[in-house]
Structures are given as structure tokens and as C-alpha cells.
MIZA-893262 format. One line per 5 residues: number of its first residue (from 1); their letters; for each residue z, y, x of N, C-alpha, C. Coordinates in nm, 3 decimals, always signed. Each point is the difference from the previous one (the first is absolute). Layout:
! MIZA-893262
NUM> A> Z:Y:X:Z:Y:X:Z:Y:X ~ ...;
***
This chain:
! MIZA-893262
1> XXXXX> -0.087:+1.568:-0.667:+0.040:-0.074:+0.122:+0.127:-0.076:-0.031 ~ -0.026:-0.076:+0.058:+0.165:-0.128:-0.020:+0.146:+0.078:+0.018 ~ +0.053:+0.081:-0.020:+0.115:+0.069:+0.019:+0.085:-0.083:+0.078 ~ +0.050:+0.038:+0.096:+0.059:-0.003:+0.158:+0.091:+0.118:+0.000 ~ +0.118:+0.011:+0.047:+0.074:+0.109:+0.029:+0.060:-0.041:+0.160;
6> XXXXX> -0.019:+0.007:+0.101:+0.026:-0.026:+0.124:+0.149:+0.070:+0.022 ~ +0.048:+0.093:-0.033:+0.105:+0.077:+0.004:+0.121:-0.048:-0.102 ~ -0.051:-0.103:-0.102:+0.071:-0.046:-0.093:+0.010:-0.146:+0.014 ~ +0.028:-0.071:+0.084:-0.013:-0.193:-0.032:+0.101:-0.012:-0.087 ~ -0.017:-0.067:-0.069:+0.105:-0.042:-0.118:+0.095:-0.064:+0.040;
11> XXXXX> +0.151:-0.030:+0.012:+0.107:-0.076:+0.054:+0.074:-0.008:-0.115 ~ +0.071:-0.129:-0.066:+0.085:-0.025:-0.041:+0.088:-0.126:+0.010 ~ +0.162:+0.024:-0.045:+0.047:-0.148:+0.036:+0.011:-0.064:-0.087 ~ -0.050:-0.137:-0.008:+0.026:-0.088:-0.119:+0.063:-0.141:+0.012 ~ +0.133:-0.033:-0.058:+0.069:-0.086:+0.069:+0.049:-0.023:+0.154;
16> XXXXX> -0.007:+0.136:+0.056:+0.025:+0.035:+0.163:-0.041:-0.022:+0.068 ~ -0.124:-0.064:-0.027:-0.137:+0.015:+0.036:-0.105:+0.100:-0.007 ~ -0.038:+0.060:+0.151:-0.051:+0.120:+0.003:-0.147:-0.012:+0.007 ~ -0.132:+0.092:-0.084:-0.081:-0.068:-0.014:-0.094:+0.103:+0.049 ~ -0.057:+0.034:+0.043:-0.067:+0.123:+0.069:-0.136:-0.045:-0.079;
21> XXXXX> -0.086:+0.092:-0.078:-0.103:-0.021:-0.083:-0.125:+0.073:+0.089 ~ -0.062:-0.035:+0.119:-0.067:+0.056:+0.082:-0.140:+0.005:-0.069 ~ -0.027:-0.075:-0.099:-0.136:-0.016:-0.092:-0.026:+0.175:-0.065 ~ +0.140:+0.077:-0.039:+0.013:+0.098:-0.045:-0.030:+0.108:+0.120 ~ -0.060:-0.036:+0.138:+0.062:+0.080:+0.050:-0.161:+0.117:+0.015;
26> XXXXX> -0.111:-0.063:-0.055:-0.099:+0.118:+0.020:-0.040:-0.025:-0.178 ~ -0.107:+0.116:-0.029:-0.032:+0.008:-0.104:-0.052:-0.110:-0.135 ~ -0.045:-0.059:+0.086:-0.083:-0.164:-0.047:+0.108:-0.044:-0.074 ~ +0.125:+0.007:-0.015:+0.080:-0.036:-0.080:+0.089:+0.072:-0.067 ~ -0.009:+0.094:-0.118:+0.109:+0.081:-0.061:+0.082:-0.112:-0.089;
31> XXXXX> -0.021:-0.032:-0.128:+0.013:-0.104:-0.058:-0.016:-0.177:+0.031 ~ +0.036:-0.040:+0.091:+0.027:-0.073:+0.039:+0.121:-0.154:-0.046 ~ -0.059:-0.103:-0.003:+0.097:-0.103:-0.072:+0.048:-0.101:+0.144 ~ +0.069:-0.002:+0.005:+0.065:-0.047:+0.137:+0.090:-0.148:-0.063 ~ -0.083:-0.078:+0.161:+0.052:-0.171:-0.038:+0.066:-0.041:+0.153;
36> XXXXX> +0.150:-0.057:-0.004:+0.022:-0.105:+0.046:-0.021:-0.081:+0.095 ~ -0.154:-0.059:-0.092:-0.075:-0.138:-0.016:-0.131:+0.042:-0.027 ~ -0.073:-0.038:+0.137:-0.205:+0.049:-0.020:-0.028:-0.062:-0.169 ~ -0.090:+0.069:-0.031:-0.071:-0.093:-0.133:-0.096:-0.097:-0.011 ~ -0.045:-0.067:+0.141:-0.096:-0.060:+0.002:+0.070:-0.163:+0.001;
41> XXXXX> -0.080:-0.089:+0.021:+0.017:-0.154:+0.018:-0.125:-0.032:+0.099 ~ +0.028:-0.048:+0.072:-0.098:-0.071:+0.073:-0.151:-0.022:-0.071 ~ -0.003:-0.101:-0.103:-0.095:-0.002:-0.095:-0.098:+0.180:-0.074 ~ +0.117:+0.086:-0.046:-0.058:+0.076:-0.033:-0.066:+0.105:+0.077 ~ +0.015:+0.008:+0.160:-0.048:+0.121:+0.076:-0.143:+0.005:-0.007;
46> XXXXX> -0.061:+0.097:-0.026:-0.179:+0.010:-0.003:-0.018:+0.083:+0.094 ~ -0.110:-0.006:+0.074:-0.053:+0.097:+0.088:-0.155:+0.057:-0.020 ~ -0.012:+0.123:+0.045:-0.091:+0.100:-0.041:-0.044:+0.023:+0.130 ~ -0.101:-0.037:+0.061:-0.109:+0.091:+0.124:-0.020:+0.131:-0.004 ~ -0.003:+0.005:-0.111:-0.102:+0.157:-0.027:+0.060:+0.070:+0.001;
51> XXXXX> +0.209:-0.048:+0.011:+0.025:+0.093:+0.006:+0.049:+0.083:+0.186 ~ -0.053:-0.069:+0.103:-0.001:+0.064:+0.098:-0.045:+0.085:+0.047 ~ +0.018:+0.129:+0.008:-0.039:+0.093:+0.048:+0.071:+0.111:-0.036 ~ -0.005:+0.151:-0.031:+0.087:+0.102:+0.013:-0.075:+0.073:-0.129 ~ +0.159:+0.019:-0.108:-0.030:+0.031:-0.162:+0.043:+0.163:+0.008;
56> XXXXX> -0.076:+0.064:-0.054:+0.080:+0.196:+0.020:-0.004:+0.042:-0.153 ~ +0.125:+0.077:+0.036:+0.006:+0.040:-0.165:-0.097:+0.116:-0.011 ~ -0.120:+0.000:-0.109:-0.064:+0.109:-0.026:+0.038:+0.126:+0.003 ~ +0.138:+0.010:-0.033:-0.005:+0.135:-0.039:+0.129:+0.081:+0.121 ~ +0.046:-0.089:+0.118:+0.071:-0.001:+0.114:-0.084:-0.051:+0.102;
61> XXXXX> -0.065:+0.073:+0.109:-0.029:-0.094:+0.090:+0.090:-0.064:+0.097 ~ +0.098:+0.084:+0.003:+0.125:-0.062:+0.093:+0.081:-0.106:-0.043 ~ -0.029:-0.060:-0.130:+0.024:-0.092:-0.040:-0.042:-0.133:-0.034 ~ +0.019:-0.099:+0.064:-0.082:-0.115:+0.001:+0.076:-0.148:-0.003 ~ -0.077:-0.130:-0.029:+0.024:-0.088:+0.027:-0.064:-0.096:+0.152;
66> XXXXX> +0.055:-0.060:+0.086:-0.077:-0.080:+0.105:+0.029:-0.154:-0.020 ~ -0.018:-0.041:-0.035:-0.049:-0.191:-0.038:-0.086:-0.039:+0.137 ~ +0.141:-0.104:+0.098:-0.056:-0.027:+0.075:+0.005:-0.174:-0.002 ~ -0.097:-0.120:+0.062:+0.080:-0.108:+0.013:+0.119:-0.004:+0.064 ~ +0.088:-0.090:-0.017:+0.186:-0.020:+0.025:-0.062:-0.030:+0.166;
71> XXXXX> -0.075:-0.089:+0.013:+0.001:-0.074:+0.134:-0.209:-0.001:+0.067 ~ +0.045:+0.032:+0.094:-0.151:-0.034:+0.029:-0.027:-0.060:+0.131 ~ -0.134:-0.107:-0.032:-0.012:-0.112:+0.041:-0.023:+0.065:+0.186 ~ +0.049:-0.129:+0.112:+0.061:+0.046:+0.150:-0.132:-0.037:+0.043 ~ -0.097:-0.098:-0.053:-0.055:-0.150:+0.046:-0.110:+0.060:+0.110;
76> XXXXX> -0.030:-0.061:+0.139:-0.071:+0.009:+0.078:-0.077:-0.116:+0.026 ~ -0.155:+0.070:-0.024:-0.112:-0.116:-0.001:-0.073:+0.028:+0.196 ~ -0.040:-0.156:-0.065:-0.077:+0.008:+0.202:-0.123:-0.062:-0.071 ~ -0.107:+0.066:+0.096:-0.070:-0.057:-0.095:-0.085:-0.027:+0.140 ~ -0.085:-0.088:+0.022:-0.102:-0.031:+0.129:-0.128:-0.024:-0.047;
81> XXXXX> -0.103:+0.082:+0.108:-0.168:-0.072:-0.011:-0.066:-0.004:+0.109 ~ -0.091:-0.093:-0.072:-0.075:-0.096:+0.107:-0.084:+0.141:+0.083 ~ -0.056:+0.015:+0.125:-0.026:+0.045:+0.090:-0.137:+0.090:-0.043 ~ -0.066:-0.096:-0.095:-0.134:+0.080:-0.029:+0.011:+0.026:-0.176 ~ +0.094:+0.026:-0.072:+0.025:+0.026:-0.127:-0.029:+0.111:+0.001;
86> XXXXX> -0.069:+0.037:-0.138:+0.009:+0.136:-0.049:-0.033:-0.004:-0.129 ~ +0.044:+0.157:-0.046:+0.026:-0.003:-0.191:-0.091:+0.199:-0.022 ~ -0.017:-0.093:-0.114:-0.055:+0.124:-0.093:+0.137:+0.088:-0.047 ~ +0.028:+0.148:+0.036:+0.108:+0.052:-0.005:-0.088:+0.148:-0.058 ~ +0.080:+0.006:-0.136:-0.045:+0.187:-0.081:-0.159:+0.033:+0.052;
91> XXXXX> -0.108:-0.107:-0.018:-0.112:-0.002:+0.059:-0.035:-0.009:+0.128 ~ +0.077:-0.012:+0.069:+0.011:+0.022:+0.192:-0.024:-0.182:+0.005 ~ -0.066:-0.050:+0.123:-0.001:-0.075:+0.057:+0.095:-0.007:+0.121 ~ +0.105:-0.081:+0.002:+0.125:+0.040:+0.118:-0.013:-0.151:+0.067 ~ -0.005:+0.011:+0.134:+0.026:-0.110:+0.096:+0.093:+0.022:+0.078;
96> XXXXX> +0.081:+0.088:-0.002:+0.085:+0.018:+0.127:+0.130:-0.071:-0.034 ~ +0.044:-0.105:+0.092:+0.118:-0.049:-0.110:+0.154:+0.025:-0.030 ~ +0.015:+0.092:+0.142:+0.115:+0.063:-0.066:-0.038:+0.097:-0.099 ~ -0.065:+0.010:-0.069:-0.028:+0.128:-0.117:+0.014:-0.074:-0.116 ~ -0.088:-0.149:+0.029:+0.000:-0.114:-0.078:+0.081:-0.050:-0.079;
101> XXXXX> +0.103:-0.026:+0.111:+0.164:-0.077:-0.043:+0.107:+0.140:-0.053 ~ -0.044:+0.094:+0.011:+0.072:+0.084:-0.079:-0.006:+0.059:-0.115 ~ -0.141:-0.035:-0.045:-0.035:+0.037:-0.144:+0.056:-0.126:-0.041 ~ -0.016:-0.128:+0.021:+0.029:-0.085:-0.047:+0.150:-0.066:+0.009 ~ +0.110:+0.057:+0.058:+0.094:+0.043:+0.024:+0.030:+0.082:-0.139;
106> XXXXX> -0.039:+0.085:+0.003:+0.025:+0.109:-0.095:-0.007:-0.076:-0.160 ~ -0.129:-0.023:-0.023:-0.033:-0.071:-0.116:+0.102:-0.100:-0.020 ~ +0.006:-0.061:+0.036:+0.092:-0.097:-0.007:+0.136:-0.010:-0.040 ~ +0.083:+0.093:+0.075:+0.102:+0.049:-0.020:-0.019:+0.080:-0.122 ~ -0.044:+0.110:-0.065:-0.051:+0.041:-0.136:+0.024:-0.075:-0.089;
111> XXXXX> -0.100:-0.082:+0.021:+0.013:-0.118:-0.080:+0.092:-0.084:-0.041 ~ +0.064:-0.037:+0.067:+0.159:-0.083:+0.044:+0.133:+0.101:-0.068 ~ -0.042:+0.101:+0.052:+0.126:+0.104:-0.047:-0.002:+0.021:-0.188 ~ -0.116:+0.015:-0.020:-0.009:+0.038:-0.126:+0.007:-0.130:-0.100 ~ -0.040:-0.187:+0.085:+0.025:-0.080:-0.083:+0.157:-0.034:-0.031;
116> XXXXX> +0.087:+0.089:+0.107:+0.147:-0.025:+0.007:+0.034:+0.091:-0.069 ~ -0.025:+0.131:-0.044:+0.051:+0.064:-0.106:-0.015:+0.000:-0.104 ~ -0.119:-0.096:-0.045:-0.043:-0.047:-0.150:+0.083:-0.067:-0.041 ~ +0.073:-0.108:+0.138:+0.025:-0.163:-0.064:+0.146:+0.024:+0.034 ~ +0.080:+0.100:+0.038:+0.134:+0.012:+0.063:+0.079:-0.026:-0.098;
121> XXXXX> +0.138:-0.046:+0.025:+0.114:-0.095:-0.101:+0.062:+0.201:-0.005 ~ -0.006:+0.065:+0.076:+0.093:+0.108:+0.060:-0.047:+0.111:-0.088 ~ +0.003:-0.014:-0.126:-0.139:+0.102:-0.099:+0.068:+0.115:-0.017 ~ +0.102:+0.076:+0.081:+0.034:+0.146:+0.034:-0.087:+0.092:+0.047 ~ +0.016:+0.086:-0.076:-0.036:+0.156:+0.081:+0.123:+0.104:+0.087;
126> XXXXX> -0.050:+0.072:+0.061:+0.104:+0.095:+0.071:-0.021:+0.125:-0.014 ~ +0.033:+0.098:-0.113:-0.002:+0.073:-0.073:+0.034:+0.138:+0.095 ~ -0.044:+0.082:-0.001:+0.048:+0.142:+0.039:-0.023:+0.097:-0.128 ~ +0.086:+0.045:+0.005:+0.010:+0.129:-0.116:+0.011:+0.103:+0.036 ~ -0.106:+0.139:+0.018:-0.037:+0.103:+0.088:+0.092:+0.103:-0.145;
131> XXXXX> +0.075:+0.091:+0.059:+0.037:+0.141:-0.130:+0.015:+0.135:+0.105 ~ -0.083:+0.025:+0.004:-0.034:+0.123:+0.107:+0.068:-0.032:+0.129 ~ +0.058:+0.021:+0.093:-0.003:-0.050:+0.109:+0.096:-0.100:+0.046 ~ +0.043:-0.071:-0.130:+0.075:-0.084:-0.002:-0.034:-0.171:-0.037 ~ +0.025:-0.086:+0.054:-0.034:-0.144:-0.025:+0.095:-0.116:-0.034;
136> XXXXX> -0.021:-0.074:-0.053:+0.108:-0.122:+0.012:-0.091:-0.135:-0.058 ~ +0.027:-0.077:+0.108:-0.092:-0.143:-0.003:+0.130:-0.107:-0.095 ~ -0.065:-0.072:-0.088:+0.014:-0.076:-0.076:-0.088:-0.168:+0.031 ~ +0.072:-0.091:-0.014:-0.042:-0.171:-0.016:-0.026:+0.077:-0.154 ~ -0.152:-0.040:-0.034:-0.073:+0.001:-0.124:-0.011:-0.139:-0.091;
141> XXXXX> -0.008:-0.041:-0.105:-0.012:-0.132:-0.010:-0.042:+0.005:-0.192 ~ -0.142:-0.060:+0.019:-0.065:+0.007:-0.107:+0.040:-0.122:-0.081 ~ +0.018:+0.032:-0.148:+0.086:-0.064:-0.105:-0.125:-0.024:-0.141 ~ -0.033:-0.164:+0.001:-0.097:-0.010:-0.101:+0.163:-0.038:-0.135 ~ -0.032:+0.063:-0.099:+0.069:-0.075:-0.101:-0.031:+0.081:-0.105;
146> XXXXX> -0.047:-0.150:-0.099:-0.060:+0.019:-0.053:-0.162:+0.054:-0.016 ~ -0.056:+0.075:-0.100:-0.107:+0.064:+0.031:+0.000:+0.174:+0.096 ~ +0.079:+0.035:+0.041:+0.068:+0.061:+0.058:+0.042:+0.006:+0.164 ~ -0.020:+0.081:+0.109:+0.010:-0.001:+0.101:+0.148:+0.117:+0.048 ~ +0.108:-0.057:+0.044:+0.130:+0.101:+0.091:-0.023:-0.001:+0.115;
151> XXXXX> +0.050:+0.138:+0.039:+0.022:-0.027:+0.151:+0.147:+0.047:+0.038 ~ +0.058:-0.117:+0.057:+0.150:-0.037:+0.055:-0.014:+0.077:+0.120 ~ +0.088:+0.133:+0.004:-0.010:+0.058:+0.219:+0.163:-0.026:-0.007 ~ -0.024:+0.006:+0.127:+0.152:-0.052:+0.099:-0.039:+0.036:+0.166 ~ +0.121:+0.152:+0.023:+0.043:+0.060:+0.106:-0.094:-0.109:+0.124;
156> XXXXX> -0.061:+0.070:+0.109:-0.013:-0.114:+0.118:+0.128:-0.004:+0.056 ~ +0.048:-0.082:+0.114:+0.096:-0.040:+0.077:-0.011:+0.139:+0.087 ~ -0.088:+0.066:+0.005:+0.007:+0.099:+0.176:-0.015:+0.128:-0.054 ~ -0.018:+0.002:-0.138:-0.002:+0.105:-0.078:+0.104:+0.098:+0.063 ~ -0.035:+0.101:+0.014:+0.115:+0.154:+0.047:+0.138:-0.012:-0.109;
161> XXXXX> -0.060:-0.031:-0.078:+0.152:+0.032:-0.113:+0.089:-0.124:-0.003 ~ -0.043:-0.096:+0.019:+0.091:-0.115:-0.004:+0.086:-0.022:+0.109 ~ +0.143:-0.015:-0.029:+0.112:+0.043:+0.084:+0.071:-0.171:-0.045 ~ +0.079:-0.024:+0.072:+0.074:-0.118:+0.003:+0.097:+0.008:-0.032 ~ +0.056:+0.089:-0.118:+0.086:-0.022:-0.066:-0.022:+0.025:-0.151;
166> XXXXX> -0.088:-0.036:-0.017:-0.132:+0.047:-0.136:-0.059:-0.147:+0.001 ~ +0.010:+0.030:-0.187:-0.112:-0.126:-0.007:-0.100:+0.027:-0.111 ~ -0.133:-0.021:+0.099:-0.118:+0.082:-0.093:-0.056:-0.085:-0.139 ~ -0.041:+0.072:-0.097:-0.033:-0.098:-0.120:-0.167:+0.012:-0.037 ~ -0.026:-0.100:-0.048:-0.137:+0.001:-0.047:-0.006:+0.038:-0.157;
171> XXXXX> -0.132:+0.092:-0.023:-0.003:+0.074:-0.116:-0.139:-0.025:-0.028 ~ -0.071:+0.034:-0.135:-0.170:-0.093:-0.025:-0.046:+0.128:-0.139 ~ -0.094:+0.006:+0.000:-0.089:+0.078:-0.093:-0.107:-0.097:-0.008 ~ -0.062:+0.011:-0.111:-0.171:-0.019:-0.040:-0.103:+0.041:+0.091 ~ -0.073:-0.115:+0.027:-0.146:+0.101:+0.085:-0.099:-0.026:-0.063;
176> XXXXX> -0.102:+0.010:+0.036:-0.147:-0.049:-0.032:-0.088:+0.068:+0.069 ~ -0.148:-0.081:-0.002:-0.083:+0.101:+0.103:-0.103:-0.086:+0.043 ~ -0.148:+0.085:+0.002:-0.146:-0.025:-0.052:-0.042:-0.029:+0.159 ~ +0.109:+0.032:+0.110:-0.057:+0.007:+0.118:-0.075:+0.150:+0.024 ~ -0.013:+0.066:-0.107:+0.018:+0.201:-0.024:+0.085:+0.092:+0.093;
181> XXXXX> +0.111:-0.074:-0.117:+0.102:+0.051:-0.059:+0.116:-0.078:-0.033 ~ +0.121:+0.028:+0.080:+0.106:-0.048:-0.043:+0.088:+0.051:-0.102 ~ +0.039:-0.057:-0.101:+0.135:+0.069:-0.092:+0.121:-0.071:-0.029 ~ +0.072:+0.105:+0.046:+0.139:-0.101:-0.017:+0.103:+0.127:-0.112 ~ +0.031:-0.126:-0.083:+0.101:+0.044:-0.091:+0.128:-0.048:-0.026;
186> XXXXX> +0.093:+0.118:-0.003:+0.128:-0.045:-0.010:+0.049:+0.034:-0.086 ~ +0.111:-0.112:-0.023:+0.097:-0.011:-0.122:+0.071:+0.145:-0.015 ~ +0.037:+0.051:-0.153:+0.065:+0.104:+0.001:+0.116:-0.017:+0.016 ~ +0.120:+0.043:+0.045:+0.110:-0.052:+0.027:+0.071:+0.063:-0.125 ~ -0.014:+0.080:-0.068:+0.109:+0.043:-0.105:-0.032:-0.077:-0.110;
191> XXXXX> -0.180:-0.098:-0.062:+0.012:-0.044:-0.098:+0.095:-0.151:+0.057 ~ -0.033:-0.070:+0.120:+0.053:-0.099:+0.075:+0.149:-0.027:-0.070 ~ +0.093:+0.120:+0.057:+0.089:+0.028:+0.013:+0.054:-0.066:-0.156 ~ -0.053:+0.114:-0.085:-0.008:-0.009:-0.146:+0.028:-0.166:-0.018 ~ -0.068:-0.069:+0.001:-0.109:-0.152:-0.046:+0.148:-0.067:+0.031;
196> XXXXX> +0.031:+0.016:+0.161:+0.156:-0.083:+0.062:+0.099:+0.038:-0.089 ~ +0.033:+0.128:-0.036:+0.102:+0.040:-0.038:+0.028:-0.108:-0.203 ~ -0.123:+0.046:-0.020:+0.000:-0.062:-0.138:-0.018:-0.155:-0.031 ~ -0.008:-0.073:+0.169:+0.018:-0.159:+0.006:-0.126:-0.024:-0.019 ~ -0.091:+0.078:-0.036:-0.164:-0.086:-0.013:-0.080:-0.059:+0.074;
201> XXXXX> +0.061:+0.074:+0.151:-0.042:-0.084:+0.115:+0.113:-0.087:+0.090 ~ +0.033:-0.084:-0.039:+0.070:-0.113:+0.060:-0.031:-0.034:+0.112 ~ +0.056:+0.055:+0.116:-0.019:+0.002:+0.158:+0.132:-0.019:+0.068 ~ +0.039:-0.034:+0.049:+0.071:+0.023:+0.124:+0.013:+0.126:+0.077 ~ +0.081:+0.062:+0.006:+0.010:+0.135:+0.052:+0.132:+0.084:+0.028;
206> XXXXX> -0.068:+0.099:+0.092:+0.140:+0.107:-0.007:-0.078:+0.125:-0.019 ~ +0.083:+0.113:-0.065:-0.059:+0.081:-0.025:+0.103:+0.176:-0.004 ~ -0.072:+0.108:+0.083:+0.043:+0.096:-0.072:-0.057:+0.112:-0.045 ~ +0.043:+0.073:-0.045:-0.074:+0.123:-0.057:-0.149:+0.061:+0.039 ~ -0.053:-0.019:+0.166:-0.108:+0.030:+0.042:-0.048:-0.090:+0.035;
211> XXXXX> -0.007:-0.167:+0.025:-0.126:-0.092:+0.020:+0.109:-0.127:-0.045 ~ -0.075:-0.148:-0.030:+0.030:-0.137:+0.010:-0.039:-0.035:+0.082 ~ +0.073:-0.098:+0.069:-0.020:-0.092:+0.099:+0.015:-0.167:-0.066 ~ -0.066:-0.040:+0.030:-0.051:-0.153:-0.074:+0.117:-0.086:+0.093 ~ +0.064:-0.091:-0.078:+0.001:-0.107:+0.093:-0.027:-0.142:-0.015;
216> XXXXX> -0.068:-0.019:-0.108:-0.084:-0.153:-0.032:-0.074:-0.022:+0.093 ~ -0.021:-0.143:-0.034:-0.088:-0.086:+0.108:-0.176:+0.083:-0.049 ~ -0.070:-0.079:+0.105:-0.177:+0.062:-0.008:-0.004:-0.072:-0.081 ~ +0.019:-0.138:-0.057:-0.044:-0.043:-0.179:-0.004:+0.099:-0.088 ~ +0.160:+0.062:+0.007:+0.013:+0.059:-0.123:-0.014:+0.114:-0.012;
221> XXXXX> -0.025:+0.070:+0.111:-0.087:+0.126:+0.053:-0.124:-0.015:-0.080 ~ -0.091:-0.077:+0.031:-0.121:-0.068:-0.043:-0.015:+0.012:-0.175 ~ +0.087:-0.055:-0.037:+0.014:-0.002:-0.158:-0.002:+0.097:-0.064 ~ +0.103:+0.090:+0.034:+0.012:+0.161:-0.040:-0.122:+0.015:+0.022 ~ -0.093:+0.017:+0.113:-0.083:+0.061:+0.060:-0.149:-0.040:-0.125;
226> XXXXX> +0.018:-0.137:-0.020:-0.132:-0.065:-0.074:+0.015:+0.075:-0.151 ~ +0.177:+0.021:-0.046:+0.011:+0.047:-0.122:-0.061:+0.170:-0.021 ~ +0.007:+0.092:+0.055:-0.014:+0.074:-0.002:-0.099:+0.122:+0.062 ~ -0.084:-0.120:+0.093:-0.118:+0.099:+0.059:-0.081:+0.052:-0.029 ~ -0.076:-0.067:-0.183:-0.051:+0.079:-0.094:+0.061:+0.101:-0.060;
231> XXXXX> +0.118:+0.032:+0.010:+0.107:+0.093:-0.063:-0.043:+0.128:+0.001 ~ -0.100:+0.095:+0.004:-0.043:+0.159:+0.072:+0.141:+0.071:+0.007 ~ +0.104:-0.025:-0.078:+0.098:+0.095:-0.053:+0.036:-0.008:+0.104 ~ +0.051:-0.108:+0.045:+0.101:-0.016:+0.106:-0.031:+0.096:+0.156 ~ -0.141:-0.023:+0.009:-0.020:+0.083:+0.143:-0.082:+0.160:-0.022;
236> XXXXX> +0.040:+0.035:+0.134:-0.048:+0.112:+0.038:-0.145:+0.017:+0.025 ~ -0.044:+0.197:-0.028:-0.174:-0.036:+0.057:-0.003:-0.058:+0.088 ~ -0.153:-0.060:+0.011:-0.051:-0.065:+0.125:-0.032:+0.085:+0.118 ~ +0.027:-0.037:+0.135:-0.035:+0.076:+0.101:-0.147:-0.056:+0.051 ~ -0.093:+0.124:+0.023:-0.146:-0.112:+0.036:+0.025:+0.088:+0.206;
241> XXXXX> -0.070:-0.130:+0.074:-0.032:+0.065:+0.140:-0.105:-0.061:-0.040 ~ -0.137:+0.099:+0.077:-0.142:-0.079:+0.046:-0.005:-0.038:+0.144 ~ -0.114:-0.112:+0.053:+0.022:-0.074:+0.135:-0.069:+0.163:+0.085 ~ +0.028:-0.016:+0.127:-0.035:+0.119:+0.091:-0.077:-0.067:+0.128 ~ -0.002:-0.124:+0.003:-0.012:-0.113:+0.108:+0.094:-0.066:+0.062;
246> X> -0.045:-0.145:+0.048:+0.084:-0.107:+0.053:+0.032:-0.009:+0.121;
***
């Protein structure tokens, strides 16, 4: 399971700037690389359908992922018929027309809703992260780069833990996923650590003894990211959830 410590959020000050690491705050994140600055670009965000619905860790049932759309569509259809209309409905012959205009009502809207979540500029998910009776919703945001797929989370605004004198950071692991099965893998933080310390990874950063925090732009987020995602060394096992339904 994604390691979460709810009793432990990570706090430190860096440049007197206080940074409350709420990504740390359930299991889904032990090792964790903390940014600044999201890693995406406009250009690079990809979105995944398949992945809506609710992911459980095999071997926790109290532990899960929920992938919801960010926004969903308000739109109200009217729909009118002529006096003597009628339709072939799940084999039924239906003339009655308020029964009429409400299947077709219905359809419609279906239809409409789902051509707006295919084609939406808004290609977020709204993430819940279940660790036994504990939750914390995340802005999700899928990261094509390279041959390679990240996913960038970042605290919601109404989130329980986010306090206004805190400023929450966005942190990203590896995913992938057959529409099964999701797996997300994260960076190890002690070889990480290592790589900065010995200058091999040329980033922008602050850093101490228990996590980095990035502070380059999403370009150069990106770069690191393209250099090293074939790397196995660098990350941790993979975590698999299978889908449970949408």
C-alpha cells in the first residue's frame, strides 16, 4: 500500500518558508519526491478513462484508490414530441409521451455528458486515497513524457489538512495501467538523494536528510523525468491496485 502516516505529516522550514507535505500524509506516499512546481505543461497532460472508477489494494481491502472526473457536466435537455410519437424502447413499444421525452431526455444527456468528458480542456481527476478509515482527496494530473506516463497529485483546496498558513506541494510517481490494474511506482528517496548529492542529477532544489523538494520549472522537471524513467535503480517496487468498479 502507498505508505501514508496520518499521525506523521511531514513539516519543515526552508528559507522560512513553511511547507506542510500533506501528500505524506496517508500511506500512498512513504518515499515521496516533493515539487514546488507541478511537472506537467499544458501540452504534456494525458488522460486515461479507464482510469475512473475505484482501485483496492489486493492484499488491504481498506485500502484503495477513487478516480473521479474533476467536474461533471450540469447540462439540462428538453426534449418535445409530437402528440402521436412513439419509440421502440428495451423491446417495449412506448406511446405515452411523458415516458417518451424522458427516455429521450435521458439518452441524450448520456450522451452529451460523456461527449464532454472525452473532449474536456479540464483533463483532471479528483483522487481520494482510502488507508483504513482514513482519506485525503488529491487534484490528480496525468503526465505523458516521454514513453512513460507520471502522475503529478496536489492537496484539494477543501482538503481537511490544508490550513492557511501552509503551503501544500505537488509530488509524482510512475503509473501505468491495462484498465486491470493500476501500478504506481516511486522513486527511492535514498538512491535520489545519493544521485543530488554526487551532482549527477542537476536540479534545482532544497534538500534534507529525509525528502527533496524540487524547485525547477515543469520543463526541467520533465527532463530529469525523460532522463531517468528507464532507470529501475532509481525507484521503488511497484504498487499494483485491481479495478473493483466505476
Amino acid at each position: 500500500m502507498l505508505k501514508f502516516d496520518l499521525k506523521n505529516i511531514i513539516m519543515n522550514r526552508i528559507r522560512s518558508i513553511t511547507f506542510v507535505f500533506f501528500i505524506a500524509a496517508l500511506s500512498l506516499l512513504s518515499s515521496c519526491v516533493f515539487s514546488l512546481f507541478p511537472i506537467y505543461t499544458d501540452e504534456s497532460i494525458a488522460f486515461k478513462h479507464e482510469l475512473i472508477g475505484k482501485w483496492q489494494d489486493p492484499n488491504d481491502e481498506d485500502d484503495y484508490l477513487l478516480f473521479e472526473y474533476m467536474e461533471k457536466s450540469e447540462i439540462k435537455v428538453d426534449v418535445q414530441t409530437a402528440d402521436d410519437a412513439f419509440i421502440i424502447h428495451k423491446g417495449d413499444t412506448i406511446t405515452d409521451k411523458a415516458k417518451i421525452e424522458k427516455i429521450w431526455q435521458d439518452s441524450v444527456k448520456n450522451q452529451l455528458d460523456n461527449a464532454l468528458k472525452r473532449f474536456a480542456k479540464n483533463k483532471r481527476y479528483k483522487l481520494t486515497v482510502g488507508d483504513d478509515s482514513e482519506t485525503i482527496i488529491y487534484e490528480a494530473v496525468l503526465v505523458e513524457i516521454g514513453s512513460k506516463i507520471f502522475m503529478d497529485l496536489y492537496p484539494m483546496e477543501d482538503d481537511k489538512f490544508i490550513d492557511g498558513n501552509f503551503i501544500p506541494v505537488h509530488t509524482f510517481m510512475r503509473m501505468e495501467t491495462d484498465g486491470e490494474q493500476v501500478v504506481l511506482t516511486q522513486f527511492d528517496m535514498e538512491k535520489l538523494i545519493d544521485l543530488f548529492e554526487s551532482n549527477k542529477i542537476r536540479l534545482r532544489h532544497e534538500q534534507t536528510d529525509d525528502f527533496i523538494l524540487i524547485t525547477a520549472q515543469p520543463q526541467e522537471i520533465q527532463k530529469f523525468l525523460r532522463n531517468y524513467s528507464n532507470e529501475k535503480e532509481v525507484f521503488e517496487e511497484p504498487e499494483t491496485y485491481v479495478k473493483t468498479g466505476v
